[in-house]
C-alpha positions in Angstrom: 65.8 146.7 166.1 69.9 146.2 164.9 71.9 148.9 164.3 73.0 149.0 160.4 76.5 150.0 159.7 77.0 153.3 157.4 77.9 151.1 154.5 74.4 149.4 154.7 72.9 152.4 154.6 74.9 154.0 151.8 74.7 150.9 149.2 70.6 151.5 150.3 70.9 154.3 149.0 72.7 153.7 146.1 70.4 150.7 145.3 67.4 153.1 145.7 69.3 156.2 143.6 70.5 154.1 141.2 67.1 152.7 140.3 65.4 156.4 140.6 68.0 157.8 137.9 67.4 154.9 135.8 64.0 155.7 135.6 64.6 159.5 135.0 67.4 158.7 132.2 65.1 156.3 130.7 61.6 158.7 130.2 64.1 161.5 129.4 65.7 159.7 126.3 62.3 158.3 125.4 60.2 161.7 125.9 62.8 164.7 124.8 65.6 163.2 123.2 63.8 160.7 121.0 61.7 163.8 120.0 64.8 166.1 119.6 66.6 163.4 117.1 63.4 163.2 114.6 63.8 167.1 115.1 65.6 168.2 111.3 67.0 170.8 113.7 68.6 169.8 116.3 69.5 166.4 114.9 73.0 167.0 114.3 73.6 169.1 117.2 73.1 166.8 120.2 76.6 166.2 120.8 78.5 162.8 119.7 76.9 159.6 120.3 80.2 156.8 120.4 79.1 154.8 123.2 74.7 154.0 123.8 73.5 156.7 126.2 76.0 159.0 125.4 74.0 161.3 123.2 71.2 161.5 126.4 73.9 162.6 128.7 75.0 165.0 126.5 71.6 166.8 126.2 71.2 166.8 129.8 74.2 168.1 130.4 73.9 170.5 128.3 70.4 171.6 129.5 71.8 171.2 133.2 75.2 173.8 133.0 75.7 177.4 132.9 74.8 178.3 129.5 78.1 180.3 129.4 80.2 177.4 130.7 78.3 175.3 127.6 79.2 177.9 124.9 82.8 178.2 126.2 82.9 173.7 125.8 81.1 174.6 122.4 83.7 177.0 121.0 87.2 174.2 121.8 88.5 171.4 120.0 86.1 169.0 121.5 83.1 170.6 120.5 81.5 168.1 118.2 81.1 166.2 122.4 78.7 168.3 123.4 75.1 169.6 122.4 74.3 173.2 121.9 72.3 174.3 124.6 70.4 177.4 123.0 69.2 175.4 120.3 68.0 172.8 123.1 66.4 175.9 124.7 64.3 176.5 122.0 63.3 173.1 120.8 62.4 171.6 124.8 59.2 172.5 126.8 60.2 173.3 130.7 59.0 169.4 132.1 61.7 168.2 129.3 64.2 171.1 130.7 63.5 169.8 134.0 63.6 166.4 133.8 67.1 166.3 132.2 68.5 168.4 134.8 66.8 165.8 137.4 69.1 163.1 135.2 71.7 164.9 135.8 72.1 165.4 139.4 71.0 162.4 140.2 73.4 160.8 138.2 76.2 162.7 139.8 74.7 161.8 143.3 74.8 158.2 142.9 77.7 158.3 141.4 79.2 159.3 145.0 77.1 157.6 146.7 78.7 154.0 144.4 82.4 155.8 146.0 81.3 156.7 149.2 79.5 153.4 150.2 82.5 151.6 148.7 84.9 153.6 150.9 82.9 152.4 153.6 82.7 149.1 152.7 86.7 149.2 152.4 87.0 150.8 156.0 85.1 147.4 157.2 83.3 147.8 160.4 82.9 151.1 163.2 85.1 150.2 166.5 81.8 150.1 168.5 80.1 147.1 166.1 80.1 143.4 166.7 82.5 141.3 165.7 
């Protein structure tokens, strides 16, 4: 059996995190966020949507942080960014709550995973490897 240098392992698991949080980001914005934007509701309070995906990210973040660090992005200049996470409360079931806090992590995770098996990558191989 060879030995795999770190950087294999870390763009492995970026590969397999990557397609993981795809899957996540994909069956939230199809199950809760789809159903949240037909919502009269909560329609116009899911946060600004200028680039595709942007709106899903907001929701999730919103369901993911503090509620009190939410209100406090709420209440700035840059409000109109971000969704309102009580009314998100109200209108989402605990799987959807769930499920876009599982978006969220893991798209912070393979977000360092992307640096951290790039760093590796950059260092080239360990002292003890093969040539």
């Amino acid at each position: 059996m060879t030995h795999l240098p770190p950087a294999a392992w870390l763009t492995a698991l970026f590969l397999l995190g990557a397609a993981v949080w795809g899957i996540a980001f994909l069956l939230f914005s199809l199950i809760t966020v789809r159903r949240l934007r037909r919502n009269p509701c909560t329609r116009n309070d899911l946060g600004l949507d200028f680039m595709p995906g942007q709106e899903v990210l907001s929701v999730a973040q919103a369901l993911t942080l503090p509620k009190r660090f939410s209100r406090l992005l709420r209440r700035g200049e840059l409000a109109a960014l971000f969704a309102d996470p009580d009314l998100l409360v109200l209108h989402t079931r605990p799987v959807d709550r769930w499920l876009g806090r599982t978006c969220y992590v893991l798209m912070y995770v393979v977000c360092l995973l992307l640096v951290a098996a790039g760093l590796a990558i950059r260092q080239g191989p360990s002292a003890g490897g093969c040539p």
